[in-house]
C-alpha positions as CSV (number, residue, x, y, z in Angstrom):
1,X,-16.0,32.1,3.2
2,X,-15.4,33.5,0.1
3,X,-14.2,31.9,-2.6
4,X,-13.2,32.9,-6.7
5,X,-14.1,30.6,-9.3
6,X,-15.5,29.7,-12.7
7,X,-18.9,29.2,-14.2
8,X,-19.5,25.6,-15.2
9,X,-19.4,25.4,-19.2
10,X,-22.3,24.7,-20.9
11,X,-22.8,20.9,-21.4
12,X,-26.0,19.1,-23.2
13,X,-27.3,16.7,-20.5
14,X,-25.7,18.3,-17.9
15,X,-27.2,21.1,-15.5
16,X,-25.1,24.2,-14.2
17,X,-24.5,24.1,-10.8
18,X,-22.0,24.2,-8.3
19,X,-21.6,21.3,-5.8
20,X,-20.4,22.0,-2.2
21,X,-19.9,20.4,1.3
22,X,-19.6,21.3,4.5
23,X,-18.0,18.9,7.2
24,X,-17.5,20.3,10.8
25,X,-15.7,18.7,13.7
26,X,-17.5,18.7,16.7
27,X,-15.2,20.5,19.6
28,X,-16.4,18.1,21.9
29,X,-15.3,14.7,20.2
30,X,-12.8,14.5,17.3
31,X,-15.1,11.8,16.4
32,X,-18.1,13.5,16.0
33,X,-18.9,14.9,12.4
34,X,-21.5,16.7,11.0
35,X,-21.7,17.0,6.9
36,X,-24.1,18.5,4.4
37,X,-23.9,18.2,0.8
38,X,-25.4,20.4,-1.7
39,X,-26.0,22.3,-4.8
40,X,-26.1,26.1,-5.7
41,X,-27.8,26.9,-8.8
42,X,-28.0,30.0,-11.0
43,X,-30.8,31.9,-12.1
44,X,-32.2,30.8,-15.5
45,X,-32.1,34.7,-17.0
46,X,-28.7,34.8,-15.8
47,X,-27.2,32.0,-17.4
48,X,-29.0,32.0,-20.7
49,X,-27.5,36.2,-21.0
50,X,-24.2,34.1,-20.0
51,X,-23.9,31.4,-22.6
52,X,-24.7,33.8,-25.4
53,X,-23.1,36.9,-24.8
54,X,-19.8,36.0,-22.8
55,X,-16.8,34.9,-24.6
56,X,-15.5,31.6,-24.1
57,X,-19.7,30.4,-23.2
58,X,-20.8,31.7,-26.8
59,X,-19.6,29.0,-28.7
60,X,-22.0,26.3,-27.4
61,X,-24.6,28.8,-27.0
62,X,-27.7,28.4,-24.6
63,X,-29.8,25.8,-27.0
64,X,-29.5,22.2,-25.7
65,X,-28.9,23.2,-21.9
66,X,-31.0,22.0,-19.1
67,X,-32.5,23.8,-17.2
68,X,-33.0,24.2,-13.5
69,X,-37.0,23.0,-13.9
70,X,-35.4,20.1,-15.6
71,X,-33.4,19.1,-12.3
72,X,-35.0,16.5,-10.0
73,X,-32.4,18.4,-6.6
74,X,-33.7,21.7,-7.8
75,X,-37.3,21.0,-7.8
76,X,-36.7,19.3,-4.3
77,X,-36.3,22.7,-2.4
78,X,-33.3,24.3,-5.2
79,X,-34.6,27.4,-5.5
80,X,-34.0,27.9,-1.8
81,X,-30.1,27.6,-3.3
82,X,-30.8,30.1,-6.0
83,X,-27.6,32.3,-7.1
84,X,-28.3,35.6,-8.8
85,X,-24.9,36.7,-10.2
86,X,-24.5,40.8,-10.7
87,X,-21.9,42.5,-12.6
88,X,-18.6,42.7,-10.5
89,X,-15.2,44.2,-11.8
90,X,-14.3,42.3,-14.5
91,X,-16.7,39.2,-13.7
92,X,-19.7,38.2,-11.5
93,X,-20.0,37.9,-7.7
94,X,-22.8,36.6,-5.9
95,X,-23.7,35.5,-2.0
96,X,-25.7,33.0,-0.1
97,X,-25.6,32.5,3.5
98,X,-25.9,28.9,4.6
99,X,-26.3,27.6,8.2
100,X,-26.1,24.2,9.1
101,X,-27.5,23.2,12.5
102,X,-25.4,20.6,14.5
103,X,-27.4,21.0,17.6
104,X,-29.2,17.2,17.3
């Protein structure tokens, strides 16, 4: 799945991540779901280049953001969940894979 969007602005108290969640049907039995809840975070060189040489994220600037280390779900396993954002037309792009095993 791919899927355009936004970096989260810069916000004092607030880390930079994006949240997402997977829910799957089981084929077997409509009532059988499976969900999984996460973050995806971005690399700390990335976003600090982000919020203070990208227009509109210059105006707040990188002082006063939290970072990553700062994050009790990152330092549970959220570098595993690390996105490295690379130049890409006239934005970003980056990729993760992410398997989720409904097998139990």
């Amino acid at each position: 799945m791919s899927r355009p969007t936004r970096i989260p602005a810069q916000t004092s108290r607030l880390f930079t991540y994006f949240a997402f969640r997977f829910k799957i049907r089981s084929a077997a039995s409509a009532s059988s779901t499976y969900e999984f809840t996460s973050q995806l975070f971005f690399d700390e060189s990335f976003l600090s280049s982000l919020y203070t040489q990208q227009t509109p994220y210059t105006t707040k600037g990188d002082s006063g953001r939290l970072s990553n280390a700062s994050d009790g779900i990152y330092n549970q396993g959220g570098s595993e969940l690390l996105l490295t954002p690379a130049a890409s037309g006239g934005g970003y792009a980056a990729a993760i894979n992410v398997g989720m095993n409904v097998s139990a």
